[in-house]
FIMAR-9751 format. One record per residue (C-alpha): x, y, z. Coordinates in steps of 0.05 Angstrom, whole numbers, plus 32768, in hexadecimal, padded with zeros to 4 digits. Layout:
BEGIN
XYZ
...
This chain:
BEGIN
81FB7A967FF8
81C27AC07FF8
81C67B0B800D
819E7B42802F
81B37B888034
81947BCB8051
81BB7C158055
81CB7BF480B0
81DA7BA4809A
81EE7B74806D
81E67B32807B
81F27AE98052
81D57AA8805B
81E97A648041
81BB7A2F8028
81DF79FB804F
81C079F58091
819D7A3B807D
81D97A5D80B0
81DE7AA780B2
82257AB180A1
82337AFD80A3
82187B3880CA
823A7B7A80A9
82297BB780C5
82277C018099
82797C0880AD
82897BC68092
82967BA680DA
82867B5980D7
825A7B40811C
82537AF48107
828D7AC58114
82AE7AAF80DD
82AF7A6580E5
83047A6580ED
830A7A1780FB
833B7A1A8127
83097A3B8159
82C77A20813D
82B87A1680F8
826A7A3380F7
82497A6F80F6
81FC7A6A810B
81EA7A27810C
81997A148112
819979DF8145
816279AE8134
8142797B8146
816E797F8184
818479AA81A0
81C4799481C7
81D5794B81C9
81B2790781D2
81CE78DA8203
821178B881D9
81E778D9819A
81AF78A381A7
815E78B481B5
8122788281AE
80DC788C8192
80AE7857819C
80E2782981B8
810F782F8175
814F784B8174
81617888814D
81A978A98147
81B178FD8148
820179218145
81FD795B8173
81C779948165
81A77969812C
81AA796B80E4
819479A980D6
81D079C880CD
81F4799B809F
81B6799F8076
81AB79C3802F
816D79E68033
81487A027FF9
813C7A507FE8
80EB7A5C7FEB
80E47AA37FED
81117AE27FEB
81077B2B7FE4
812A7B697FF2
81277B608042
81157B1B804F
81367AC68034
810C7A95804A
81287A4D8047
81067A06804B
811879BF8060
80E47986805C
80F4793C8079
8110790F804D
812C78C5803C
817178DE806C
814978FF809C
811478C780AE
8155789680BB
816578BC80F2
812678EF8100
80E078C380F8
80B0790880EC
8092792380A7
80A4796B80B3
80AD79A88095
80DC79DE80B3
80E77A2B8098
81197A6180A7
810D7AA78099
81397ADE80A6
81207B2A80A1
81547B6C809C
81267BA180C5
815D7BE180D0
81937BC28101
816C7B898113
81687B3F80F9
812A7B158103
813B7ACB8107
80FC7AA680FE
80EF7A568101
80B17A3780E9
80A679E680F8
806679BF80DC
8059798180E8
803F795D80AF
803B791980C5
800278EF80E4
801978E88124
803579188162
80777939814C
80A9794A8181
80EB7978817D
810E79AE8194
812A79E58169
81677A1E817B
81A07A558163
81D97A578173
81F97A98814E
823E7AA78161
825D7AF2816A
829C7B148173
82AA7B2381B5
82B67B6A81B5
83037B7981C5
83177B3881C5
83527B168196
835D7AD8817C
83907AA581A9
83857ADE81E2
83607AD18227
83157ADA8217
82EA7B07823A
82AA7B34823A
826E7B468256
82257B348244
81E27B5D8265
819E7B37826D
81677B4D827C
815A7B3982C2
817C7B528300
81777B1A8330
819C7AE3833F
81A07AB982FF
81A07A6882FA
81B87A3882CE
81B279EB82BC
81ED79C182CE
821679B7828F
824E79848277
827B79948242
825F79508224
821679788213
81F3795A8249
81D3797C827F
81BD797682C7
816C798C82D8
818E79AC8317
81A179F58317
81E37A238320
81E87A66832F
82067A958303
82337ACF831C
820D7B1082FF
820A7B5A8320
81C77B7A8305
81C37B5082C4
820C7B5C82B3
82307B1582A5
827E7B17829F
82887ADE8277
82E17AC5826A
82F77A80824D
82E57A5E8294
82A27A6C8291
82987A378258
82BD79FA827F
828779D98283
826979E88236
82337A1B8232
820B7A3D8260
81BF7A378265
81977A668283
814E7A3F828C
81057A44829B
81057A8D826F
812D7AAF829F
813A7AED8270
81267B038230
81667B298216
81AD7B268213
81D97B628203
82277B5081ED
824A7B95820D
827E7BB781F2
82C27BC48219
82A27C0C8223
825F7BEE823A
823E7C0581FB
82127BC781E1
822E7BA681A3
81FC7B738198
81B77B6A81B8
81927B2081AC
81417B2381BE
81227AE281C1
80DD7AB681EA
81047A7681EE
81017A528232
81547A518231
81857A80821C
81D87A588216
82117A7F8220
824F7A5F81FB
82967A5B81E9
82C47A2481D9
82EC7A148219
832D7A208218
833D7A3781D1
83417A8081DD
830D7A8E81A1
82FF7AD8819C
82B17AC4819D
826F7AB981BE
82347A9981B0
81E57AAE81C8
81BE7A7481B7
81707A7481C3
815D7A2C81C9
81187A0781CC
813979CA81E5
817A79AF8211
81A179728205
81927936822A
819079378278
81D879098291
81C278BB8285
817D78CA8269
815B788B8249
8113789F8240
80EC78A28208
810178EB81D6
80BD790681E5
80C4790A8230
8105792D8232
810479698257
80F779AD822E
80D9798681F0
809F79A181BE
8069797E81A3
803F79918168
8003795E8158
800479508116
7FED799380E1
7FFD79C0811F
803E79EB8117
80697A12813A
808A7A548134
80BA7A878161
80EE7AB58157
812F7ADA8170
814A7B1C8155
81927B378154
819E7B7F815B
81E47B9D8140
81F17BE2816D
């Protein structure tokens, strides 16, 4: 576990899956879930090469058939500790013997996190270093106490975006698949009241870069925690029906598989590409108060 401290933060990340585990503020009040299993046994997960599912976890390149769990192997991965100084951990993962079985790119992919006062930059770097056209998709998914909420008690809250008209969002199933038709989501000037039913069909998706940031509100209004990002879909989540006292704000560059897809990986909707050398690079940063 590596950690990063200023006189506003602390925060710790672990090697495996290079997951931000703790978000401590100057008073010693914890932000991050903490991974209780009976609710959900993660933190911040890095969702890649999927983001999402695969249709019954199976995709094809090239005609051949390749197998991906949910949200990849990213996660479950040990990365390896490249750089660190007083404000900033960068971690790396290359391909390998385990990931071409189920992943058929040469790639490199880095995670950097950087204390800046009360904010945390969460930056991804992919490069493809194989010979031929790469293709993923890459997401967060930290999860945060919902402010006033308890443990085995009815969940509820209220997020603010940053757009005041009527918002839409994919049609989900609880299964990770989604719909490319739209829903619309109740909101009053931004303001999203979100309570265990919201969820009952697995995470919300805003699409097509409908906002740009997401405050979590305290019960007073005040904003507890503030998530900037450029990703083309911001998920709203919760596990259904366990009363967990959390919520997750996940900026994706990706969705799982639309229902019954059986196309090719590449032509999946919301993929990147990167020909081979070329790389790509984006980030999202959390602000505590």
């Amino acid at each position: 576990m590596i950690e990063l401290s200023n006189e506003q933060l602390t925060i710790k990340v672990a090697e495996k899956g290079a997951e931000l585990q703790s978000i401590i503020d100057g008073e010693g009040r914890e932000y991050l879930w903490q991974a209780d299993p009976k609710y959900w046994s993660r933190h911040s997960p890095i969702l890649f090469p999927i983001v999402c599912s695969v249709e019954n976890d199976t995709y094809t390149v090239d005609g051949h058939e390749y197998h991906l769990p949910r949200h990849g192997f990213a996660r479950d991965t040990v990365f390896t500790l490249v750089a660190q100084s007083e404000n900033k951990v960068v971690f790396a993962l290359h391909d390998s013997e385990d990931t071409l079985k189920v992943y058929p790119y040469h790639f490199n992919l880095a995670v950097s996190y950087r204390l800046d006062g009360n904010k945390i930059h969460v930056i991804w770097h992919v490069e493809n270093t194989d010979k031929r056209e790469m293709h993923f998709q890459i997401g967060g998914h930290p999860a945060f106490y919902a402010p006033g909420c308890e443990a085995d008690k009815p969940l509820k809250g209220v997020l603010r975006v940053d757009n005041p008209d009527q918002l839409k969002a994919l049609k989900s199933h609880i299964d990770g698949s989604v719909e490319m038709t739209e829903v619309e989501i109740v909101s009053k000037d931004g303001l999203i009241v979100f309570d265990d039913e919201f969820f009952a069909n697995d995470s919300v998706k805003l699409h097509n870069s409908q906002t740009s940031s997401v405050e979590l509100l305290n019960p007073d209004g005040t904003v507890a925690v503030t998530l900037d990002y450029k990703c083309p879909i911001i998920a709203f989540w919760s596990p259904y029906q366990k009363n967990a006292p959390f919520v997750c704000l996940e900026p994706w560059y990706g969705v799982g598989d639309p229902r019954g897809y059986k196309g090719e990986f590449k032509d999946k909707p919301m993929m990147n590409h990167l020909q081979p050398g070329a790389s790509f690079m984006s980030e999202y940063v959390i602000t505590i108060g």
